[in-house]
MILUM-839074 format. One record per atom (N, C-alpha, C): residue in one letter; y, z, x. Coordinates in steps of 0.001 Angstrom, whole numbers, plus 500000, padded with zeros to 6 digits. Layout:
# MILUM-839074
AYZX/...
# end
This chain:
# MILUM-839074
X498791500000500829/X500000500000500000/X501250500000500857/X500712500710501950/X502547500645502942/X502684499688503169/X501588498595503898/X501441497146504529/X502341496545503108/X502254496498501916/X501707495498501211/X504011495832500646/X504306497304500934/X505175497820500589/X506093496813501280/X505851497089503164/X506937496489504082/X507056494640504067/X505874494246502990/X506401492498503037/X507098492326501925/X507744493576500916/X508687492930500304/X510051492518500534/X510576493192501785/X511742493101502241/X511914491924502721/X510956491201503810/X510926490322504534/X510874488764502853/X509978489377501872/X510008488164500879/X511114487990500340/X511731489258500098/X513272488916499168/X512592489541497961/X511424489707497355/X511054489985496053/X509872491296496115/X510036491657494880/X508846492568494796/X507306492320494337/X506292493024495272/X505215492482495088/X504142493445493942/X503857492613492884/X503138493162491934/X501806493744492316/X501150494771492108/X500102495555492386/X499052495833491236/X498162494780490984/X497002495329490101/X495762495796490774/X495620497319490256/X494492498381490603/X493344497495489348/X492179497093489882/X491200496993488958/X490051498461489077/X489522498565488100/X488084499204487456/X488794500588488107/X489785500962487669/X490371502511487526/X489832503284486789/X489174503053485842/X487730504222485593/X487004504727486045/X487039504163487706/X486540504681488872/X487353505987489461/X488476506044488845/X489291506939490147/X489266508183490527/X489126508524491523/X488676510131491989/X489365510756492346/X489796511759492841/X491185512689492776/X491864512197493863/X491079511890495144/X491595511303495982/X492877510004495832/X492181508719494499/X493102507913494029/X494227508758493278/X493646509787492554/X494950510090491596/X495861510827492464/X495990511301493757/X496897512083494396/X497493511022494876/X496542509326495400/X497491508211495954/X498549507539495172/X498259508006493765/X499093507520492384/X500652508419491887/X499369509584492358/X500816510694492735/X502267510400493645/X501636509952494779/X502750509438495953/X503485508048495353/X503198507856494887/X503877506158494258/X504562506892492980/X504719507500492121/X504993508174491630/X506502509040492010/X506221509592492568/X507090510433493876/X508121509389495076/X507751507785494264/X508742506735495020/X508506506920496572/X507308507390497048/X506733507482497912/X506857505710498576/X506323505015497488/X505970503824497721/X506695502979496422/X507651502045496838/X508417500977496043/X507497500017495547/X506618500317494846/X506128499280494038/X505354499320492716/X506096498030492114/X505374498266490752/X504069497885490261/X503067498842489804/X501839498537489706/X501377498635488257/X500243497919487885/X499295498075487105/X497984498473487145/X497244499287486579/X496189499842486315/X495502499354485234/X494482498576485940/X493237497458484902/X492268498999484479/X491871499594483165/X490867500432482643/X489840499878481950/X488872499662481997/X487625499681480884/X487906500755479888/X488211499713478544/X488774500902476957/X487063501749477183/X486125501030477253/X485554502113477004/X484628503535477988/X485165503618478745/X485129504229480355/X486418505548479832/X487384504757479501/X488657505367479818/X488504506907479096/X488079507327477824/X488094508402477438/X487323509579478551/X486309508725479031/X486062509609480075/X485566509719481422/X487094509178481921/X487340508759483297/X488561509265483318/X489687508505483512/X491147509226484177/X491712509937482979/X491197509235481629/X492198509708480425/X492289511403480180/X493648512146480332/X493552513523479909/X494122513891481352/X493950513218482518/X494382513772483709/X495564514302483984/X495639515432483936/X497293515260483652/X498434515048484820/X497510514175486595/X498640513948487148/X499171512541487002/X497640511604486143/X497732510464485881/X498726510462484250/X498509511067483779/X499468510787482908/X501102510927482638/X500911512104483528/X502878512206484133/X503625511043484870/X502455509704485263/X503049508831486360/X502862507509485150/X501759507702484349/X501718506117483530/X502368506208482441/X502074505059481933/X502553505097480205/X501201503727479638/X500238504435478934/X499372503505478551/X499741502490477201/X498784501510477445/X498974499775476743/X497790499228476629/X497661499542475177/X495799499303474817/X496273497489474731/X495174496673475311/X495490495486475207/X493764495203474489/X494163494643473347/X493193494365472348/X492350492845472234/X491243492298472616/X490873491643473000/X490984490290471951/X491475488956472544/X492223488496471654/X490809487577470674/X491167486586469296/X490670486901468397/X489962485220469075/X488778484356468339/X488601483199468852/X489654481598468887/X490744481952467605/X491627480901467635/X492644481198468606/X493126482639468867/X493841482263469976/X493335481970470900/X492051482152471678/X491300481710472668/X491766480563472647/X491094479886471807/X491082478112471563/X492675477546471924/X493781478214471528/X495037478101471262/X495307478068473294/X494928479377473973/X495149479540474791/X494123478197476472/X493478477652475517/X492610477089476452/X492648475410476280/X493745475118475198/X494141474008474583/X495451473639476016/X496312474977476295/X497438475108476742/X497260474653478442/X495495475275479048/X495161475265480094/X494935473530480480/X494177473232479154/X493425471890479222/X494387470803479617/X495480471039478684/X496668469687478986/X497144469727480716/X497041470648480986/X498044470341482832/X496661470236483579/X495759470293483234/X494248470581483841/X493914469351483830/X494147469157482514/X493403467443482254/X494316466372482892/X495653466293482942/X495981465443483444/X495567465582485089/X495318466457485446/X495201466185487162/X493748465918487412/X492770465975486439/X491533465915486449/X490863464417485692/X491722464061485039/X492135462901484511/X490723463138483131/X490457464269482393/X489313464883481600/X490156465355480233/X489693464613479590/X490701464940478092/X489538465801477225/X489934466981476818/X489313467644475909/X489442467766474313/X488251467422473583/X489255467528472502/X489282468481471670/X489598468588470344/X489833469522468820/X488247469728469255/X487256469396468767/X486187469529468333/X485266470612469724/X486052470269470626/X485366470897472189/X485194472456472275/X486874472619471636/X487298474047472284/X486385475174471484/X486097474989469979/X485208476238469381/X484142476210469853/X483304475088470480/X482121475264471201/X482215476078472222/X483166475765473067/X483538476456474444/X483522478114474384/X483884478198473071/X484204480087473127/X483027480438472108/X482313479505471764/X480791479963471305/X479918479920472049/X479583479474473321/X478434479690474357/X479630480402475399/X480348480391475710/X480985481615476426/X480473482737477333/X479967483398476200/X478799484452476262/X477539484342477236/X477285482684477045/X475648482468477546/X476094482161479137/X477286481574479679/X478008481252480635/X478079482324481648/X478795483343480993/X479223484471481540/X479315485573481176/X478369486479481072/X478382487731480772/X479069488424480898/X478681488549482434/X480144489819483202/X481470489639482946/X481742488879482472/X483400488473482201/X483541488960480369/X484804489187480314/X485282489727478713/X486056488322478800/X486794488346477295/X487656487440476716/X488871487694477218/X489885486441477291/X489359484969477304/X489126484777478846/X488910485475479505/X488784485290480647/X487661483676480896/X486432484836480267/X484842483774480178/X485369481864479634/X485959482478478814/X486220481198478690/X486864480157479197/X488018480431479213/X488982479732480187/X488093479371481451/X487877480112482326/X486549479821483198/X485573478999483071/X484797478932482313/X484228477948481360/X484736476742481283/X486114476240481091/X486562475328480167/X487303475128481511/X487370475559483419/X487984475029483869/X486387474329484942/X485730475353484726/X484519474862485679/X483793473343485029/X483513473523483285/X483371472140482593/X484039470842483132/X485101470959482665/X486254469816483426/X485933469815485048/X485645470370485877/X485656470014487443/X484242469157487366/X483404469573486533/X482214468929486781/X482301467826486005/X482932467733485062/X483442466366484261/X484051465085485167/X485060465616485953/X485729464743486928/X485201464670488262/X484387465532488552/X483015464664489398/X482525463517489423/X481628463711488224/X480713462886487252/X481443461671486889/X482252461491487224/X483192461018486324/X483408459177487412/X483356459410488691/X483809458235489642/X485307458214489661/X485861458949489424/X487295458273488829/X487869457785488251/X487269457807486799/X487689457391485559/X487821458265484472/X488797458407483658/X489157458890482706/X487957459477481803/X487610460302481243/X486693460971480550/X487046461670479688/X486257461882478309/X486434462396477323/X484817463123476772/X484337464061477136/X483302464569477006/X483052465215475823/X481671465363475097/X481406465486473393/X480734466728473694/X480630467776472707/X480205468855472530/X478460468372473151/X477568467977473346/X476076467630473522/X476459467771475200/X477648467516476375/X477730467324477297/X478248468765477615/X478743469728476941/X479339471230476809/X477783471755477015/X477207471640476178/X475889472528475905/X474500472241477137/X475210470588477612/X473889470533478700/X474462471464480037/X475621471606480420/X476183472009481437/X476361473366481505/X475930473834479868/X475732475303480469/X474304475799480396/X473696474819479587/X471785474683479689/X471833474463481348/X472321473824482116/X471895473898483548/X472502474955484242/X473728475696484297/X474143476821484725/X473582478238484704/X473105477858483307/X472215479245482950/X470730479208483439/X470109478068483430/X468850477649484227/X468359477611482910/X468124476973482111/X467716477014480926/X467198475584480311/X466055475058479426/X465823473651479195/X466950473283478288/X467571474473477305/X468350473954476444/X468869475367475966/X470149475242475020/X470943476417474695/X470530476948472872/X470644477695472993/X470832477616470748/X471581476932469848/X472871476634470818/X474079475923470279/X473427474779470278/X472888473852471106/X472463472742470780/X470891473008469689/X471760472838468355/X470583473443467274/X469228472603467046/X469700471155467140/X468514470053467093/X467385470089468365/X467657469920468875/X467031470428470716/X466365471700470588/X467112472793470392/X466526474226470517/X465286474434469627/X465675473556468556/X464468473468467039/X463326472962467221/X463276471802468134/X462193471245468862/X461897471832469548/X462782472348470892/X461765472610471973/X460875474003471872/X461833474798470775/X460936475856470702/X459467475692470127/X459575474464468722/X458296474228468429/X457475473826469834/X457957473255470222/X456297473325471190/X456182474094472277/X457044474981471865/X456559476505473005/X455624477434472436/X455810477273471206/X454645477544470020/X453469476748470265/X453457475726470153/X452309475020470762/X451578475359471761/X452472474530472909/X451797475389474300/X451161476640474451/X452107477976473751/X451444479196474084/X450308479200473167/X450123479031472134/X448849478901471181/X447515478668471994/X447762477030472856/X446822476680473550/X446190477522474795/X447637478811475345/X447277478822476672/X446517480590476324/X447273480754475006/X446825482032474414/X446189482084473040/X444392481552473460/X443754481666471819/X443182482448470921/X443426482482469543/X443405483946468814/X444704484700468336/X445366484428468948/X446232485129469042/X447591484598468261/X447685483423467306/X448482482761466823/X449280483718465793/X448764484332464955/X450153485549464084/X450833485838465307/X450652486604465999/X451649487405467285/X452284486509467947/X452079485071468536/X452707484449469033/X453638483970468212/X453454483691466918/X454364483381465697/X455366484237465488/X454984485438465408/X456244486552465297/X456652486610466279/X456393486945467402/X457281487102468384/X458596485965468633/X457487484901468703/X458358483682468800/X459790483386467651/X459356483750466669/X459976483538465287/X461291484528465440/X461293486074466223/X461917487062466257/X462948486490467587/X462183485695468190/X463342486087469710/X464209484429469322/X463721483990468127/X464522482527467956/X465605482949467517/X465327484079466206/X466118484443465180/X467317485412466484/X467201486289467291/X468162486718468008/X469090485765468919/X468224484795469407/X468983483874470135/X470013483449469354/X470011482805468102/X470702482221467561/X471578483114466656/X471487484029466571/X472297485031465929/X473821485298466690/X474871485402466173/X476223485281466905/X476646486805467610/X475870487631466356/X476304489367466562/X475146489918467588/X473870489248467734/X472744490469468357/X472209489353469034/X472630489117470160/X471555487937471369/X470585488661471969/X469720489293471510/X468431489613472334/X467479490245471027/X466285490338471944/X464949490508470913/X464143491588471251/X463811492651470462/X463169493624470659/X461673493492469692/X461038493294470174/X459324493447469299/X458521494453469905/X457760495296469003/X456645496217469501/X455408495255469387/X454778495469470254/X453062495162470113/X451965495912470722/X451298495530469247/X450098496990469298/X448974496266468922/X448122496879469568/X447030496587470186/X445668496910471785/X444711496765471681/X443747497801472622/X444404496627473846/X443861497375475064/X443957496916476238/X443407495446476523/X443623494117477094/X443695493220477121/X443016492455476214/X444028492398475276/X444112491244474158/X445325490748474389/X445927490605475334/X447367489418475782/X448118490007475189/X449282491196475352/X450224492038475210/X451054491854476081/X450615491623477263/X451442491595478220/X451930489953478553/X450451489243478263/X450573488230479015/X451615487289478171/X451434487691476429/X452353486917475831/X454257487144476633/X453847487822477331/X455807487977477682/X455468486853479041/X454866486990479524/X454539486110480705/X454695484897480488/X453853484231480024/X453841483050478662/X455319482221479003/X455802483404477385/X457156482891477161/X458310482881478109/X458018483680478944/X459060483645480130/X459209482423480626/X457781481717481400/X457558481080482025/X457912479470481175/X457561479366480081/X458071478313478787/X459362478442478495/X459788479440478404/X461046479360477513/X462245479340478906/X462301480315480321/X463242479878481173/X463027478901482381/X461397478763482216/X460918477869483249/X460361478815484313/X460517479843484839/X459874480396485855/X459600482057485555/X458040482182485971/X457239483775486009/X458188484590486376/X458812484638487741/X459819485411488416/X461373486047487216/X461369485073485953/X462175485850484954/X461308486772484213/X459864487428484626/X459323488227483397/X459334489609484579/X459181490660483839/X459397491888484485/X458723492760484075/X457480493143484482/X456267494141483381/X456936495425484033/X456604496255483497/X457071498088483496/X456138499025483269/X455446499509483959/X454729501024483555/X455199501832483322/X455532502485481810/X455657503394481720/X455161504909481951/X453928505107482261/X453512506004482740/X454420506827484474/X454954505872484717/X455670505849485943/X456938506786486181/X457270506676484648/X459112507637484036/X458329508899482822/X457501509805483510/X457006510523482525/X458523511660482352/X459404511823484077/X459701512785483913/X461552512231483930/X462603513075484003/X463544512738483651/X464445512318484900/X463852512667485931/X464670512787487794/X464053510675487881/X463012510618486979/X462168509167487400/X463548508103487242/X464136508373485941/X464519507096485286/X466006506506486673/X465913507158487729/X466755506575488482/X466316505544489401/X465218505582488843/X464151504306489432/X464074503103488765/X464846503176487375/X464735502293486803/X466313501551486666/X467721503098486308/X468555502148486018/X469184502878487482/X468718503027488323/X469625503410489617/X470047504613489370/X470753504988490781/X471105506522490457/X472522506555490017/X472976507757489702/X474036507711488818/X475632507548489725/X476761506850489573/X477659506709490649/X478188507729491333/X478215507846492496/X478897508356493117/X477918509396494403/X476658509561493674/X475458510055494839/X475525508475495680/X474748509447497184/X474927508812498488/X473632507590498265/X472820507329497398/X472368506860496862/X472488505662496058/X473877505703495508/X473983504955494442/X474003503414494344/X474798503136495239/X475391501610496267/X473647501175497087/X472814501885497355/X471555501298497503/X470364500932496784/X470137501875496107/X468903502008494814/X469108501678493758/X469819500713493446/X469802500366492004/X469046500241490709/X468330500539491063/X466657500618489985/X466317499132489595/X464735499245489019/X464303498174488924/X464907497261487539/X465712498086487013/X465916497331485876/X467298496498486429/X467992497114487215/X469351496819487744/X468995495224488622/X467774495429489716/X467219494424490044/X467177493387489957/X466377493330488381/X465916492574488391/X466834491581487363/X467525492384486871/X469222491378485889/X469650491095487061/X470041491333488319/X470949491176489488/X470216490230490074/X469541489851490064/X468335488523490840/X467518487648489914/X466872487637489785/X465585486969489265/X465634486608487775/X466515487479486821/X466609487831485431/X467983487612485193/X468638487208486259/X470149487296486055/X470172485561484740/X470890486162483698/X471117484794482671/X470367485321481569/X469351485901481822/X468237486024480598/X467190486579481354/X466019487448480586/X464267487464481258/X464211488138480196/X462707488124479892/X461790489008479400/X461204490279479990/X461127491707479790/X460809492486479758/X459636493187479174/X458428493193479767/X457109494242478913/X457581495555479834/X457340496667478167/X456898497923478862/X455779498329478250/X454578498276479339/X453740499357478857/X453527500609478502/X452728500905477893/X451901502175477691/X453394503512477500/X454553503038476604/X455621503387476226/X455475504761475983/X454055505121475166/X454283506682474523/X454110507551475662/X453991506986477156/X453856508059478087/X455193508336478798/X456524507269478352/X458108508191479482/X458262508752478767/X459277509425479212/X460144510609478999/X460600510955477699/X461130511551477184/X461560511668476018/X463725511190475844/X463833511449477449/X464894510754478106/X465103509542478809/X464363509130478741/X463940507234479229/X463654506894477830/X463225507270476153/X463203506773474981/X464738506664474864/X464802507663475044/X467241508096474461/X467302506899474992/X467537506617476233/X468458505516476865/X468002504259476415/X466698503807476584/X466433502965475748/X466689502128474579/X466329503429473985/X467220502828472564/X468297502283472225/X469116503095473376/X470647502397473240/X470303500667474085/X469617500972474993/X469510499362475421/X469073498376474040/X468132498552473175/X467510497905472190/X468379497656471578/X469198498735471416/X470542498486470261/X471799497490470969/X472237498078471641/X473087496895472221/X472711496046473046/X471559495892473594/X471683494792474487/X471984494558475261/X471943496105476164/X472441496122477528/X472975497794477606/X472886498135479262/X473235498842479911/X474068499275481087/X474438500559481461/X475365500612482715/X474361501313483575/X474327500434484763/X473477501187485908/X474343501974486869/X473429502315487939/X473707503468488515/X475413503091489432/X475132501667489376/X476561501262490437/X477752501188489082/X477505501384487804/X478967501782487115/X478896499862486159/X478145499187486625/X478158497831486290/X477534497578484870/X477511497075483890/X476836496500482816/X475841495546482638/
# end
């Protein structure tokens, strides 16, 4: 901050300061917030919070609150997205020589999601809608282009590693039928369960509010419980390395589950061990995978808690503070 203090003189202007993931901050930061505060340091800053971190992270502090003044910024709605990515497209497109049109932009902030996770609105998108266009004017030789929603959906079917997206509804309708097929053949007997399952993780995919699929299956020891996740992994993202089996017998006790979502931030630990669940979204599963857990009625009764909340939303915060 001193460095960053002494090049405003030399610029003529003042240099803006955004603090990101300040839900992190430890007393150590809040005493450095203190000194800026105290005009210690001439500069004007911002503090990026996760709304939902913030109740319990810096919020209530009371040396952080004598120095800020908070500004809930409310995540904007899908037409202004569109509004805002219409605005990007015109100075974008002319230097890219990639015209986007009316019909483009609601697609763009409807696979969004499948693009980019880690990113919130409109960030994902805009992103989206600048990486589209670069690969448009690639492709392109140097000629003017005007690309159709079917060319949106293949480019993020290949980003995501995927044969095809949900958004592309005609495609997805097929190819899933013969993932039904295939697994039937590769798994016989077993056609109700492959039907439901299959039928359940279509119905989440394509759902706008709940993108993921939770099914129980019951049944004695190898009658293909497991292998059906294998299967579909291997059909539906193209490679084994997206399926992730789990023993539960493994998290009977409650010290275990840091084996799974890492240890909690701030142990000397934390920045190394990320657990296997952290893993394997961070590598191999990153975009999408399938998950078996076995023999469930043997974790914890505190590896069920957390769980659940994974089933329910569709995600978790591991031990490094990440989602």
């Amino acid at each position: 901050l001193g460095t960053i203090m002494d090049m405003q003189e030399p610029l003529g202007k003042k240099i803006l300061v955004v603090l990101n993931e300040c839900h992190f901050a430890n007393d150590y930061m809040v005493s450095v917030l203190r000194e800026i505060a105290d005009k210690k340091y001439t500069l004007p800053i911002i503090l990026e919070v996760d709304s939902k971190s913030y109740g319990n992270s810096i919020k209530g502090h009371p040396s952080f609150e004598s120095i800020s003044e908070t500004v809930m910024i409310r995540a904007p709605k899908p037409d202004q997205i569109v509004k805002m990515m219409k605005n990007t497209s015109v100075a974008l497109g002319k230097k890219l020589e990639v015209k986007i049109t009316d019909d483009v932009f609601p697609a763009l902030v409807d696979v969004a999601p499948d693009y980019r996770r880690d990113m919130d609105e409109p960030r994902r998108s805009l992103t989206l809608l600048e990486d589209f266009m670069i690969k448009q004017h690639r492709s392109s030789n140097g000629k003017q282009v005007t690309p159709k929603r079917v060319d949106l959906y293949k480019f993020v079917a290949e980003q995501a590693n995927l044969p095809v997206i949900p958004q592309n509804e005609q495609e997805f309708a097929e190819f899933m039928s013969g993932v039904k097929v295939r697994m039937k053949q590769r798994l016989v007997g077993q056609d109700h369960m492959i039907e439901g399952v299959i039928d359940q993780f279509v119905a989440a995919l394509t759902s706008r509010s709940r993108q993921h699929s939770v099914a129980l299956m019951l049944g004695p020891t190898g009658v293909g419980k497991s292998l059906i996740g294998e299967i579909l992994a291997e059909e539906f993202y193209g490679d084994k390395a997206r399926f992730l089996e789990l023993d539960m017998t493994q998290y009977k006790h409650t010290h275990e589950l840091s084996n799974l979502f890492g240890a909690s931030n701030g142990l000397v630990s934390s920045d190394k061990e990320k657990g296997a669940l952290c893993d394997f979204f961070d590598g191999a599963g990153r975009g999408g995978g399938i998950v078996v857990m076995n023999e469930i009625e043997e974790m914890s009764t505190e590896a069920l808690t957390r769980f659940m909340e994974v089933f329910d939303n569709g995600e978790f915060r591991g031990g490094d503070g990440k989602v």
